[in-house]
N, C-alpha and C positions, 0 to 999 in steps of 0.2 A: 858233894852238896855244898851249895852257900852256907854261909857261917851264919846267917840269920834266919836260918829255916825254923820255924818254930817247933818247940818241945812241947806245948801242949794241945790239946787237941781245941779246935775251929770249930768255933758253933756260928755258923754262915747265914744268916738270914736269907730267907727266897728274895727275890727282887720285888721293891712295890705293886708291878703287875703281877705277876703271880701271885701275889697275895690278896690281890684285887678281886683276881680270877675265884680264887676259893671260898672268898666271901662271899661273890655274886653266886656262885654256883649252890651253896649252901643255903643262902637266902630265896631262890631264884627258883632253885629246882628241887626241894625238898625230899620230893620221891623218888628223883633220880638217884641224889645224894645216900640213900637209905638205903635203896636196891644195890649201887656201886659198893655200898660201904658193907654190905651183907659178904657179898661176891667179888671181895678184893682180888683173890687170884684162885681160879676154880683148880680142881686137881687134877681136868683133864688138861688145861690151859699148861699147867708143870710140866707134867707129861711130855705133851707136846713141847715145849720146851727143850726139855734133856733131849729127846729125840733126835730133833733137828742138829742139835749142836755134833751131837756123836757121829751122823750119818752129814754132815756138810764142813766142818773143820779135826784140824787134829790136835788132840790135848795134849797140852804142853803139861809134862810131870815138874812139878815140884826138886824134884832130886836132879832134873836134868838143866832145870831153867832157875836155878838157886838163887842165882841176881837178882831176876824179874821178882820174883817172890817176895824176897826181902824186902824192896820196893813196896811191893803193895800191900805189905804188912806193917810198912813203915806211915801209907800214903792212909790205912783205914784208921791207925790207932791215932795220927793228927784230927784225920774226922768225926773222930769216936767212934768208930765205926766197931763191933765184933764179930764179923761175918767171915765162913768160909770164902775162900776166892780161887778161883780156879780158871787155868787163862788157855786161850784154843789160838790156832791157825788157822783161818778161813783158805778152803780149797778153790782152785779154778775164779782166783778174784786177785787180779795183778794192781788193782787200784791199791794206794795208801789209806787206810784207814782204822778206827778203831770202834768198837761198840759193847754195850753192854746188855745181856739178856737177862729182865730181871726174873729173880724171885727169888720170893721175902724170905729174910733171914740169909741168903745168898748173894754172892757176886759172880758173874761168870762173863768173861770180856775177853771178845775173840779183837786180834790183828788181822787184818788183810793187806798183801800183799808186803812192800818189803820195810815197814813200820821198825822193826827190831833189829834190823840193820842200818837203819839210815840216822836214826837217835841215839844223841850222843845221852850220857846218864840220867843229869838233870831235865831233857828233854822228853825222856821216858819217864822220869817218875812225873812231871809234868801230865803226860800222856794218861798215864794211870791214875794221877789227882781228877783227873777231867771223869773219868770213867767212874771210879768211885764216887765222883757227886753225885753220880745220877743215882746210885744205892740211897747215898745217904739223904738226896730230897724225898726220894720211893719212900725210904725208912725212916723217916723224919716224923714230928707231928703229927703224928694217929695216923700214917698214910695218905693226910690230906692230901699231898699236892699227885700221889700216885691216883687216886680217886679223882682229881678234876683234870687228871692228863687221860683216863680212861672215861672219862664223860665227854668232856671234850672229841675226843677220838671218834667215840659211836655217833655223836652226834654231825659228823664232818661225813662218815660213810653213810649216814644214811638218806634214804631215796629222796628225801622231802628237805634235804638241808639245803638252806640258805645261804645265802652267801657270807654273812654274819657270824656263821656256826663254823664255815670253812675257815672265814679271817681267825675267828679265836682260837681254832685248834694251829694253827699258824704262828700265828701268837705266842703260841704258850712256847712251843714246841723252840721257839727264837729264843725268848727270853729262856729256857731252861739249857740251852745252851750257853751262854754266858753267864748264867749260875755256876757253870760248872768250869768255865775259865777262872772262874775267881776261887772256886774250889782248887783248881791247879797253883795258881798264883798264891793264894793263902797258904799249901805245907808246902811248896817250894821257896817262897821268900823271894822270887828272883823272876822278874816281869821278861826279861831279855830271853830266856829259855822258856818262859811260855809261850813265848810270842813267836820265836823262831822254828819251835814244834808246830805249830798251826802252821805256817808259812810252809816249810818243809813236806809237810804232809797233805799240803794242799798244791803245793809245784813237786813235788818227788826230786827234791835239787839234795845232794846231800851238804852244802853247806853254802847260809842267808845268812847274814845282816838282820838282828832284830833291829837298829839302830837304824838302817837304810830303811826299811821299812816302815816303822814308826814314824817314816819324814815323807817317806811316800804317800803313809793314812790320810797326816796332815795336810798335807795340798791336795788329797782328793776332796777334804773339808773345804780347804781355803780357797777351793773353786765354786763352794756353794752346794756341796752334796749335800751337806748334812741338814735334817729335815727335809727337804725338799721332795722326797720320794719313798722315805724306807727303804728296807728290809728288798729285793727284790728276789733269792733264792726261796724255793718251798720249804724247809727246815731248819736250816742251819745261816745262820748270818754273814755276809759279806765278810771273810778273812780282815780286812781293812775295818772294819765295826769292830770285829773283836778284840783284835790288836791295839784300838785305839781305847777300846774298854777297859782292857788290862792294864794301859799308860794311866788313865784316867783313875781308877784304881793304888794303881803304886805309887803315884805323884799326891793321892790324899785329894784330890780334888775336891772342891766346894763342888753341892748339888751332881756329882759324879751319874748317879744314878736316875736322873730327870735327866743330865744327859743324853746317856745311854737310850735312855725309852725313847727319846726322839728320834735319834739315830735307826732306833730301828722299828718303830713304829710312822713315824714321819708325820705331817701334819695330819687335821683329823678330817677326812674326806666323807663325804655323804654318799658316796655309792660302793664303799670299801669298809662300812664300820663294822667294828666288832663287835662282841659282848658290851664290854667295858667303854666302847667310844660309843654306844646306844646311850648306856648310865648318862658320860658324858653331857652328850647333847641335850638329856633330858632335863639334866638340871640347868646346865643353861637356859635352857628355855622356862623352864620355871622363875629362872632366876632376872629374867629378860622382862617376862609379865609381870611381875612381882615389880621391877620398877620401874615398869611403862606407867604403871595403873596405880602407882602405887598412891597418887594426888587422890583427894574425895572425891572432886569435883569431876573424877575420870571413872569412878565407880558405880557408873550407875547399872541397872540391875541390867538391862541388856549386853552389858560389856562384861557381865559379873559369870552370866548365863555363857557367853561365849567361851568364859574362861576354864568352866566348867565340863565343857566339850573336850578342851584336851587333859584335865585333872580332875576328875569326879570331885574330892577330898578339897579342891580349890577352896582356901580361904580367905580373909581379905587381907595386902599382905600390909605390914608394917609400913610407915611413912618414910620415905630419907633412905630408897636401898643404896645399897653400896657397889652395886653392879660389878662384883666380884665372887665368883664362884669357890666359896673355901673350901669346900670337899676336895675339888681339885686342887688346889692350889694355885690356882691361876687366875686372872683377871681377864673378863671377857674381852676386853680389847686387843690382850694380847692373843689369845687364841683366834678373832677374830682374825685377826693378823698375817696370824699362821696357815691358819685353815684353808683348803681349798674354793675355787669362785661358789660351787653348785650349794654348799654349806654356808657360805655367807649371804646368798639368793636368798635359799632358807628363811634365814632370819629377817633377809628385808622382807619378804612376804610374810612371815610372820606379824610382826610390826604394823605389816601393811594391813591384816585383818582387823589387829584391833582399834587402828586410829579408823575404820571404818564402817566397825561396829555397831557405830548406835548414831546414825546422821542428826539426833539432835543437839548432839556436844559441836556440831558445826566446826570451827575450823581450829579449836581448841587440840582434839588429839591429834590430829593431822600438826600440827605445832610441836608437840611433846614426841609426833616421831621424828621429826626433821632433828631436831635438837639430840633425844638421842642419838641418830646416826655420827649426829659431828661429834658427840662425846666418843664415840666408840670409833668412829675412823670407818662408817663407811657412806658417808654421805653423798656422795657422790652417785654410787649404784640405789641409793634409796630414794635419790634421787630420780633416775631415770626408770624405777619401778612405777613412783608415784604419779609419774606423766604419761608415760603406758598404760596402766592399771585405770589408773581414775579418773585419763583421758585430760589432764591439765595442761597447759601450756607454759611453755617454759616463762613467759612473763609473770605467770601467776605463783608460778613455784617459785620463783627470786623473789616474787613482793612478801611468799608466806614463809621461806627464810627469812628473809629480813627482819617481817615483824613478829618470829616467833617465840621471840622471850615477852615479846608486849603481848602480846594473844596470851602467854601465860598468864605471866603476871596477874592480868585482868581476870583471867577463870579463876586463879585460887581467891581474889577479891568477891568475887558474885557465887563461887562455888557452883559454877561450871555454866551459867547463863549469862553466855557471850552472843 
């Protein structure tokens, strides 16, 4: 083992999505939350369980496999963990792999295929860091994050789910994966072995370069992967994601973990959102109204009325927004930015309703959206909304940029009779 492996046990924080997720769910779906939280693991559920594991892999004894043990009696008491543990061979499954089946108060984590041969020590206790996270998120926090991986889930199989429901059980399912790299990384001390076990076990090579590797992540980055697309596997994250998580991790990285989320969530797209990228968008948009409208002279009761069509609770917002979104932590230009065309459409149509609003603010809001767009960098597409939409002609749309700070100016002088 590295000589910096830590002696005491790791209390791992879930990643800020996951934690996102918990909150939304808990907020969100209260009776879901209740029922889940009732019927954490039913006893036919165990059952079946043990069953499966008896009748599909073969149980590795303790007295036969004394290393492995040791290992994961080493790997639970770093996590805090006090759980029985109990490791299988999965039969007729020549892939590399490893998993855990939970239930509470238990660990039980089969290999498939040639796992136990092909890792070298710290690569397995590595292995079995990763496995035991998943116990110890299950067993963590009142069982929250096992209750919104089980809400999540029924809500992805069932008949009526949206696409929303699928991205977030997706979601989750990424981000808890890389929880659990960092779980290995944490009672290993040692980024090169956790990295090279994923590699490993994702090529069946029995000996990589974590170091070749780590330089390979990076130029998959420095060609422009990152953000760009996410996450493209159904479960588990691009090898190269997680690899680069684990560096970004060991290195101490500034903002490591806003990273990581983009890496594998990727910009926020309007035909792919999830739970949390709905949140998102909502407050943008609130936060968008809030300082389009934010002048008096922009408040009159039919723009008030409009506003109230997408926020019941709409109130009138403060003067002087700041057109940054703190919840998130982001600035809407920059998400702007990021985000893909159909999301930032969006928003010019957005804009586009309420500088349109109320025709007798005349050419005053129609002013206040030009100028937004050039604050926020997309003046150009709100542009060519505005001449499509409201049928203007591009000489008229250069004359009302031009004079759209003086059309201001003058509405907050007359308070809005321009």
């Amino acid at each position: 083992m590295q000589a910096d492996e830590p002696t005491q046990p790791e209390h791992i924080e879930p990643l800020p999505y996951q934690q996102a997720v918990v909150a939304y769910l808990k907020r969100e779906e209260q009776e879901l939350w209740e029922w889940f939280s009732s019927h954490k693991v039913r006893t036919e559920y165990t059952d079946a369980v043990r069953l499966d594991l008896l009748k599909s892999t073969y149980r590795l004894d303790r007295e036969a496999y004394e290393q492995l043990y040791d290992l994961a009696d080493r790997a639970a008491k770093l996590l805090g963990l006090d759980v029985p543990i109990t490791f299988y061979q999965a039969q007729n499954n020549a892939q590399m792999n490893a998993g855990v089946a939970f239930i509470p108060g238990e660990a039980h984590i089969t290999f498939s295929g040639s796992v136990l041969q092909t890792l070298n020590e710290t690569e397995l206790f590595a292995v079995v860091g990763h496995e035991m996270g998943h116990v110890s998120l299950w067993e963590g926090w009142g069982y929250d994050y096992l209750i919104a991986d089980q809400i999540l889930s029924a809500m992805s199989v069932d008949q009526s789910a949206a696409e929303v429901h699928l991205a977030s059980a997706r979601f989750n399912a990424l981000f808890m994966e890389v929880y659990c790299d960092r779980c290995a990384l944490k009672i290993t001390g040692d980024a090169a072995s956790t990295i090279s076990m994923l590699v490993k076990i994702e090529t069946g090579l029995k000996e990589v370069s974590a170091e070749s590797y780590i330089k390979q992540a990076e130029e998959i980055f420095a060609k422009g992967a990152s953000g760009t697309g996410g996450t493209e596997r159904l479960t588990h994250p691009e090898c190269y994601i997680r690899a680069r998580a684990i560096n970004l991790w060991q290195a101490g990285a500034d903002q490591a973990d806003r990273t990581i989320e983009q890496m594998i969530r990727g910009p926020l797209a309007l035909d792919s959102l999830d739970l949390i990228g709905q949140q998102e968008v909502a407050r943008m948009t609130r936060t968008v109204v809030d300082e389009l409208i934010a002048p008096s002279w922009f408040r009159s009761d039919t723009v008030l009325a409009h506003a109230r069509t997408l926020f019941e609770d709409y109130e009138v917002p403060k003067a002087n927004g700041s057109g940054t979104d703190q919840k998130s932590g982001h600035g809407i230009k920059t998400i702007l930015h990021e985000c893909d065309p159909q999301l930032r459409d969006y928003f010019c149509y957005l804009i586009l309703d309420f500088v349109s609003a109320d025709r007798d603010l005349e050419d005053a809001p129609r002013a206040a959206g030009v100028l937004f767009s050039q604050r926020y960098g997309f003046a150009d597409r709100f542009g060519e909304v505005m001449v499509k939409e409201l049928g203007l002609r591009k000489k008229q749309l250069e004359t009302l940029t031009q004079k759209a700070q003086s059309i201001l100016d003058q509405a907050e002088r007359s308070g809005g009779d321009v």
